[in-house]
C-alpha positions as CSV (number, residue, x, y, z in Angstrom):
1,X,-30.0,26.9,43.0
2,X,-28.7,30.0,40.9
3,X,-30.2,30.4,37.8
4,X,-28.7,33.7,36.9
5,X,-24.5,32.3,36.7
6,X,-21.4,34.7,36.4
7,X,-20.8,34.4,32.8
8,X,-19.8,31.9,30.6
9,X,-17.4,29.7,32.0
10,X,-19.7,29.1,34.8
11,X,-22.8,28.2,32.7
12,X,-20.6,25.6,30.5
13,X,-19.4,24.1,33.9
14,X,-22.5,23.7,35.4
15,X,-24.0,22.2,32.4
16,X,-21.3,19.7,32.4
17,X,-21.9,18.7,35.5
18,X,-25.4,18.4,35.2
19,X,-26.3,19.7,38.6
20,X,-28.9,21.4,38.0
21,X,-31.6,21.9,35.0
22,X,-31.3,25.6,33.8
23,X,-28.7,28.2,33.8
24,X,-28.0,31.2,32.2
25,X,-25.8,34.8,31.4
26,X,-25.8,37.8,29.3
27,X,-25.7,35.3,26.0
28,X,-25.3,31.6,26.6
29,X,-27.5,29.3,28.8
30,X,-28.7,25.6,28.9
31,X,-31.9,23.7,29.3
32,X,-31.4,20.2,30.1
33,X,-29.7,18.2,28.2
34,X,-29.1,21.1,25.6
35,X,-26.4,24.1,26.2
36,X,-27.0,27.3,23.6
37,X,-25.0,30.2,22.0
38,X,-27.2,33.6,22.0
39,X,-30.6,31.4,21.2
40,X,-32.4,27.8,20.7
41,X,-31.4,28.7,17.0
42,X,-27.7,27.7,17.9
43,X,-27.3,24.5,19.6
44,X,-23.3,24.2,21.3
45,X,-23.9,20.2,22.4
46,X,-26.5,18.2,24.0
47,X,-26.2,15.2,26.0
48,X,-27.0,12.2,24.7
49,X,-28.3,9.7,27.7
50,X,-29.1,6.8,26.0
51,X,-25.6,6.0,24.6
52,X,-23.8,7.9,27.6
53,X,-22.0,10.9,24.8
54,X,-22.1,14.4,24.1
55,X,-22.8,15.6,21.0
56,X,-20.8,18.9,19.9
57,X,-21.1,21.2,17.4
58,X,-19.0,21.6,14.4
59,X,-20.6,24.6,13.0
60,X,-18.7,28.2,13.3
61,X,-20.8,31.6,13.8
62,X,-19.6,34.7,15.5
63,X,-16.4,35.2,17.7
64,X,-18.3,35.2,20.7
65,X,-20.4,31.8,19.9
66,X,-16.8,30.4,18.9
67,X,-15.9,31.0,21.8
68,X,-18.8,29.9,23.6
69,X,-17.9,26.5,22.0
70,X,-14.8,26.5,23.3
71,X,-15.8,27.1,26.8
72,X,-17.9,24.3,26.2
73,X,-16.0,21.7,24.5
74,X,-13.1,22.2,27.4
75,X,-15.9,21.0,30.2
76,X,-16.8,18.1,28.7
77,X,-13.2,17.0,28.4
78,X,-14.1,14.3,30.3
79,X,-16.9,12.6,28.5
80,X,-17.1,10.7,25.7
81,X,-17.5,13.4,22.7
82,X,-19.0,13.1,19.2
83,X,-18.6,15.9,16.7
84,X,-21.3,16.5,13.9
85,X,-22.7,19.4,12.4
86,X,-25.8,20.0,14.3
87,X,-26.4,18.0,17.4
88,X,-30.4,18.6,17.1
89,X,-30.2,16.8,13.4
90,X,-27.9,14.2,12.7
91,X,-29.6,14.3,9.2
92,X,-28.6,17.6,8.0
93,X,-25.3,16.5,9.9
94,X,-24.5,13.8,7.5
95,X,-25.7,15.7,4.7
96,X,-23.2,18.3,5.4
97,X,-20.4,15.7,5.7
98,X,-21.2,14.1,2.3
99,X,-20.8,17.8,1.2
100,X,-17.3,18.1,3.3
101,X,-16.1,15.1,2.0
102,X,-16.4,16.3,-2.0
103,X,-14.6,19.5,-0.7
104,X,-12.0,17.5,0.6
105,X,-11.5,15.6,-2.0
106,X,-11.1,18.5,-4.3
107,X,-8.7,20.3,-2.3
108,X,-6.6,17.1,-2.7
109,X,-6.5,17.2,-6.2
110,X,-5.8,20.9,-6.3
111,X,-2.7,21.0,-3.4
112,X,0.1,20.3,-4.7
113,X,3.0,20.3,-1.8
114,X,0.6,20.0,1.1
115,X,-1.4,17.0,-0.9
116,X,-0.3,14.4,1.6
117,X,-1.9,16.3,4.9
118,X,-4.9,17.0,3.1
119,X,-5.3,13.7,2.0
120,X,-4.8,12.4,5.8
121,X,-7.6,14.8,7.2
122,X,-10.0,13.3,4.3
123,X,-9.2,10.1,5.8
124,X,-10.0,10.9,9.8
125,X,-12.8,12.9,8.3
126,X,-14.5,9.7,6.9
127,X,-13.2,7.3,9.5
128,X,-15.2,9.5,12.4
129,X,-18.0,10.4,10.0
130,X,-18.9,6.3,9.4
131,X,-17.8,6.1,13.0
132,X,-21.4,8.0,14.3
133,X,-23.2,7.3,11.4
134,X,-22.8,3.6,12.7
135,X,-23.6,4.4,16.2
136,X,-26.6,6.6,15.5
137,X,-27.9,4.7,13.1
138,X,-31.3,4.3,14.1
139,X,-31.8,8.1,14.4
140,X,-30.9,8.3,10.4
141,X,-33.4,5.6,8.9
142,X,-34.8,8.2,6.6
143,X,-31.5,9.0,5.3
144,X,-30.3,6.0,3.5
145,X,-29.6,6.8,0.5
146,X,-27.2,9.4,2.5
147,X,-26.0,6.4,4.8
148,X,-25.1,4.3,1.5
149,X,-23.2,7.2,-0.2
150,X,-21.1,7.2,3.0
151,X,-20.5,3.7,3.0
152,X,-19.2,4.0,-0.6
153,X,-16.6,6.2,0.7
154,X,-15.3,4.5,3.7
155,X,-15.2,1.3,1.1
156,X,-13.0,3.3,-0.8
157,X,-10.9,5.0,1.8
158,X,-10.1,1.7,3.2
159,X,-9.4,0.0,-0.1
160,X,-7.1,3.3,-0.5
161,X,-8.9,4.3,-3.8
162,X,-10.4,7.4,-3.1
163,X,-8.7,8.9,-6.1
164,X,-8.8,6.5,-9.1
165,X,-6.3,7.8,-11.9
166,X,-9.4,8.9,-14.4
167,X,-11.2,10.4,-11.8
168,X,-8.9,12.5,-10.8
169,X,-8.2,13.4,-14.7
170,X,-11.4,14.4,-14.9
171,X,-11.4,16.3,-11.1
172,X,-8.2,18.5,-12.8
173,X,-10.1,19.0,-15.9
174,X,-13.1,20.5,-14.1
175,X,-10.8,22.4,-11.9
176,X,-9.0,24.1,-14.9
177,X,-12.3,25.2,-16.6
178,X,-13.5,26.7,-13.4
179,X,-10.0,28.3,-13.4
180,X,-10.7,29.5,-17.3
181,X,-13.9,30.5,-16.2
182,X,-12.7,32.7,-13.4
183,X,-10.4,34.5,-15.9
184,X,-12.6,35.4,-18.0
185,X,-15.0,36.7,-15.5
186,X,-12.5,38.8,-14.1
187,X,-11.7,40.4,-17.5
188,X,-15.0,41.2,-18.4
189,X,-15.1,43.1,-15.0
190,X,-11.8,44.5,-15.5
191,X,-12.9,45.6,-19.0
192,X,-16.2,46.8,-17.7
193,X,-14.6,48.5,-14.8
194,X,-11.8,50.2,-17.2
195,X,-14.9,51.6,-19.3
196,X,-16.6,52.7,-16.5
197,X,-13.8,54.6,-15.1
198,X,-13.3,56.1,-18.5
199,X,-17.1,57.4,-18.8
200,X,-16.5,58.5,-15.7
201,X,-13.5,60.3,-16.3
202,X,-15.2,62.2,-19.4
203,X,-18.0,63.3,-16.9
204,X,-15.7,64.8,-14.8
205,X,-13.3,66.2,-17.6
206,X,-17.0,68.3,-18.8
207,X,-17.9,69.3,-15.1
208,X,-14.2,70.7,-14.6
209,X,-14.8,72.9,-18.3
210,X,-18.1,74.0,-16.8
211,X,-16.6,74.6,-13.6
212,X,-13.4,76.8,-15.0
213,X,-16.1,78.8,-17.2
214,X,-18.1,80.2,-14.6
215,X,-20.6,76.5,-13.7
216,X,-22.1,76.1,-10.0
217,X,-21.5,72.9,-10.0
218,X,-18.6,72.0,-8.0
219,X,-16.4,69.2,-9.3
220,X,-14.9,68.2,-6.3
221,X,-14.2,64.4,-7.0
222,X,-12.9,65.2,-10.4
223,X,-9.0,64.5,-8.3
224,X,-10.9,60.5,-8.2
225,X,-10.1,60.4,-12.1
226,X,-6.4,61.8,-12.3
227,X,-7.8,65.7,-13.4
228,X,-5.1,67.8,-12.0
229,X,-6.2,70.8,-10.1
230,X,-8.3,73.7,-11.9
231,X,-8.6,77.0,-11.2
232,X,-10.6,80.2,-11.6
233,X,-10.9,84.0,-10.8
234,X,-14.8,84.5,-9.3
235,X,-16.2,87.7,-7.2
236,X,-12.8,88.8,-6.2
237,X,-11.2,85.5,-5.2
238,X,-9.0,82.6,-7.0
239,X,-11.2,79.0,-6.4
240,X,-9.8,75.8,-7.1
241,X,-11.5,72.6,-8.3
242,X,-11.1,70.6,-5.4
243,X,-13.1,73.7,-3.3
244,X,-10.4,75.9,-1.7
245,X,-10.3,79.4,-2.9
246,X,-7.9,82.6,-1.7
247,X,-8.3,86.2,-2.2
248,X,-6.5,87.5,-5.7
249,X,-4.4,89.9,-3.9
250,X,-2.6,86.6,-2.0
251,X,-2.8,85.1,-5.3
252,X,-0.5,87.9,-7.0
253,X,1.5,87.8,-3.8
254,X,2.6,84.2,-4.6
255,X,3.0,85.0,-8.3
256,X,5.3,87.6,-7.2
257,X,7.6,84.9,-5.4
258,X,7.3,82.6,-7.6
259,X,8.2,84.8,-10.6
260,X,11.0,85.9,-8.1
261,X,12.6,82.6,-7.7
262,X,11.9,82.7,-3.8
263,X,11.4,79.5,-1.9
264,X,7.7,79.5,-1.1
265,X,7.6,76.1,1.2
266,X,5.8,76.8,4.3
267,X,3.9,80.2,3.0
268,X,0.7,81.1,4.6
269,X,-2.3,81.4,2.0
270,X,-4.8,82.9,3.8
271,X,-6.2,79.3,5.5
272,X,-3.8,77.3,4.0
273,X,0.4,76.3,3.4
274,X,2.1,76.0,0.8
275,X,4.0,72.6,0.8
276,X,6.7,72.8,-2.3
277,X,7.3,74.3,-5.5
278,X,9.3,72.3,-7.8
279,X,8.9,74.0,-10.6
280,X,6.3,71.9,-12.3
281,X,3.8,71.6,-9.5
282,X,2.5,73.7,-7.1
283,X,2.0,71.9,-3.6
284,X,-0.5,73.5,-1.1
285,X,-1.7,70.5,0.8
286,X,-3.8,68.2,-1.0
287,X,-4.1,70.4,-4.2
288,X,-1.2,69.4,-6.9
289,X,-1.3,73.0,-9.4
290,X,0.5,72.3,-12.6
291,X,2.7,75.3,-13.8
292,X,0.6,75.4,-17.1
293,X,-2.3,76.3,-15.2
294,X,-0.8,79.1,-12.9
295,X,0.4,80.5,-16.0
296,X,-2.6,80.1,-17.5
297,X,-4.4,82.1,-14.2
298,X,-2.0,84.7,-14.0
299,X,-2.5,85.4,-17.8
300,X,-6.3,85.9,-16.7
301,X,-5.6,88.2,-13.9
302,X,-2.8,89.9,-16.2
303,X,0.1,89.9,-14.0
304,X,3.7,90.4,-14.9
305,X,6.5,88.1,-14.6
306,X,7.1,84.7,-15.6
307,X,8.0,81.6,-13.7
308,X,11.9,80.2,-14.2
309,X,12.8,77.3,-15.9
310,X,12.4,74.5,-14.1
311,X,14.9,72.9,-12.2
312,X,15.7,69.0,-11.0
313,X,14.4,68.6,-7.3
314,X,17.8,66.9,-7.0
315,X,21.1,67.7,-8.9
316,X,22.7,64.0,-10.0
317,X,26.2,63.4,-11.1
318,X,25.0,60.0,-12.9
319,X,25.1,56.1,-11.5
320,X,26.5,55.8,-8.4
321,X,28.8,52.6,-7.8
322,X,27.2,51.8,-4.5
323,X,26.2,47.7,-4.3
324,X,22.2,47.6,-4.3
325,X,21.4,46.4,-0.2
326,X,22.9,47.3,2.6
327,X,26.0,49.2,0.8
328,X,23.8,51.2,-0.8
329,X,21.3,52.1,1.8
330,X,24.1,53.5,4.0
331,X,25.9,55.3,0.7
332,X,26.5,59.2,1.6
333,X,27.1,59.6,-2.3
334,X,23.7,58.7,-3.4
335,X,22.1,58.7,0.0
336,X,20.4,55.1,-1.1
337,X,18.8,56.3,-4.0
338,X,21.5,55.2,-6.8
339,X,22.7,58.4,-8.4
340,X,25.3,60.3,-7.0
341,X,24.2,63.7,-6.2
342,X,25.6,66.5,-6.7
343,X,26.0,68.4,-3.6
344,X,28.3,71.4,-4.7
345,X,24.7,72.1,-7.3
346,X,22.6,71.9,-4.1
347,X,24.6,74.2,-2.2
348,X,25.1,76.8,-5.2
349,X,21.0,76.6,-5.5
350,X,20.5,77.5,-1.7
351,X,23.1,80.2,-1.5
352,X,21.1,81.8,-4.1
C-alpha cells in the first residue's frame, strides 16, 4: 500500500475508492472517511456510512484548495453527494445557509433585469437546504430554533410568498438608506482625502522654497502634488527638484540653443536627453521645466539671450470636415485629430 501518492488527482481517487485508509502529497491527503486541503483545519468531504452519502464542502479558500475540491468532487461523481458548508458541522452548516438565504433574498429585491434567475437559485437553494436538514436531522437537535427558521422558509417558498409586497417595501427602503449611507461615507472621505492632499500640497510647496533657497532637504516627491519642476545653481552645478543636476557650463550650452531657436530634441545633457521643447516646457525625461523657470535660472546665472515666442506644437487651419469614426481616423487633412493642419506652416518652420 502507498501512502506517499503522485499528487492530487491520485489522492482524491484513492479516497473515492476507499481502498485503503491513508494517503497523502505535497498538500492534500485523507484519513478515513475524511479527505483534507493543506490541514485538518479544511475538511473537502467525508463519507457518511450510515446513510451511504458524501458530504462536500461548499466553502471557497485559496486557488489551490479550490482546486483540490474540484479534484475531489469529480471522484465522487458516482455517489450520492450532499453539499453543506462544513461537512465536520452540519450546525454551523445550517447557520450559514440561514445567513445565505437573507443574502439571497436581498439580492432579489435589489436585481432588477436578472431578478427572475436570482429568484430561481433562492428557490434550489432552500429546496436542497430543507432537503439535508430533513435527512440529518438527528445530527442537528441542538439547533432547532435554526431547524424551525428553515422550515418557515421552505413554507413560504412553496406557498410562493417569499417576498410579500410590504416586506419587500421595507427590504428597498433599507436598501436605499444603506445606499445614502454609502454616499455620504464616500464624501466625507473624498472631502477628507481632497484636504489631505491639499495640506500636503502646502508641505511640499514650503520644501520646494526651501529647496530653491539653498535647503538640504530634497523635495523629490513634490512632482506627487502637481509642483512643476524647480531649479537651482549650487557648488558649480544646475540641480533640479526632482534630484538631477548638470554642470552650468551645459546649462549655458542649452540656453544658447534655446535662445537660438535650434531644435534641442535628442541633446545629450551630461547623463541625460532632452526630449522636446515646445516652447512652454522643457522636456528632459521625466522632468517637465516651465519656460518661466528657465528664465528665471538664466537670470541667476546672468546669461544673455532670450527665449522666442512661443509657437503652436501644431499649425491648424481650423475644423476640419472629416465625419468623427472611421472617416476621420483615416483623414490626411487632420490626420484624425479634427483640425486641419497646416502643412505649408510645418514645412516653413522646419526649413528654418
Amino acid at each position: 500500500m502507498r501512502i506517499r501518492l503522485a499528487n492530487a488527482a491520485e489522492v482524491a481517487h484513492v479516497w473515492a475508492a476507499r481502498s485503503q485508509n491513508e494517503g497523502r502529497c505535497a498538500n492534500m491527503f485523507f484519513d478515513g472517511p475524511s479527505i483534507y486541503s493543506y490541514g485538518r483545519h479544511f475538511e473537502i468531504a467525508r463519507f457518511d456510512d450510515k446513510r451511504n452519502c458524501v458530504l462536500m464542502t461548499t466553502r471557497r479558500y485559496s486557488n489551490t484548495t479550490a482546486k483540490h475540491i474540484r479534484l475531489v468532487d469529480g471522484a465522487v461523481t458516482h455517489k450520492d453527494v450532499v453539499y453543506v458548508f462544513r461537512p465536520d458541522d452540519l450546525g454551523e452548516s445550517l447557520i450559514h445557509a440561514l445567513r445565505e438565504i437573507d443574502d439571497m433574498r436581498a439580492a432579489v429585491v435589489k436585481a432588477k433585469s436578472t431578478a427572475a434567475d436570482k429568484k430561481r437559485a433562492l428557490e434550489l437553494f432552500i429546496d436542497a437546504t430543507a432537503a439535508w436538514v430533513k435527512r440529518f436531522r438527528p445530527e442537528l437537535k441542538y439547533h432547532g430554533a435554526q431547524v424551525k427558521m428553515l422550515g418557515h422558509w421552505k413554507r413560504r417558498r412553496d406557498a410562493d410568498k417569499l417576498f410579500p409586497a410590504a416586506e419587500v417595501e421595507r427590504m428597498r427602503a433599507a436598501h436605499k438608506a444603506e445606499n445614502e449611507e454609502a454616499r455620504r461615507r464616500r464624501a466625507e472621505m473624498e472631502d477628507a482625502r481632497m484636504l489631505r492632499d491639499a495640506e500636503q500640497e502646502d508641505k511640499a510647496r514650503d520644501v520646494v522654497k526651501a529647496w530653491a533657497a539653498g535647503g538640504d532637504e530634497q523635495p523629490y516627491y513634490s512632482w506627487k502634488a502637481g509642483i512643476p519642476t524647480v531649479l537651482r545653481v549650487k557648488d558649480g552645478r544646475v540641480e533640479t527638484s526632482r534630484g538631477a543636476q548638470i554642470t552650468v557650463k551645459r546649462a549655458a550650452g542649452l540656453w544658447a540653443l534655446l535662445t537660438g531657436g535650434r531644435d534641442v530634441a535628442g541633446l545629450k545633457l551630461d547623463n541625460y536627453t532632452v526630449t522636446s521643447w515646445d516652447g512652454a516646457v522643457l522636456t528632459v525625461g521625466c522632468h517637465g521645466i516651465p519656460r518661466a523657470e528657465l528664465e528665471r535660472i538664466a537670470a541667476v546665472l546672468g546669461l544673455p539671450g532670450a527665449l522666442p515666442a512661443p509657437r503652436p506644437a501644431v499649425p491648424t487651419l481650423g475644423p476640419c470636415s472629416c465625419r468623427p469614426g472611421q472617416d476621420r481616423d483615416n483623414c490626411p487633412a487632420c490626420e484624425g485629430t479634427g483640425q486641419r493642419i497646416d502643412f505649408a506652416a510645418l514645412r516653413a518652420r522646419r526649413g528654418a
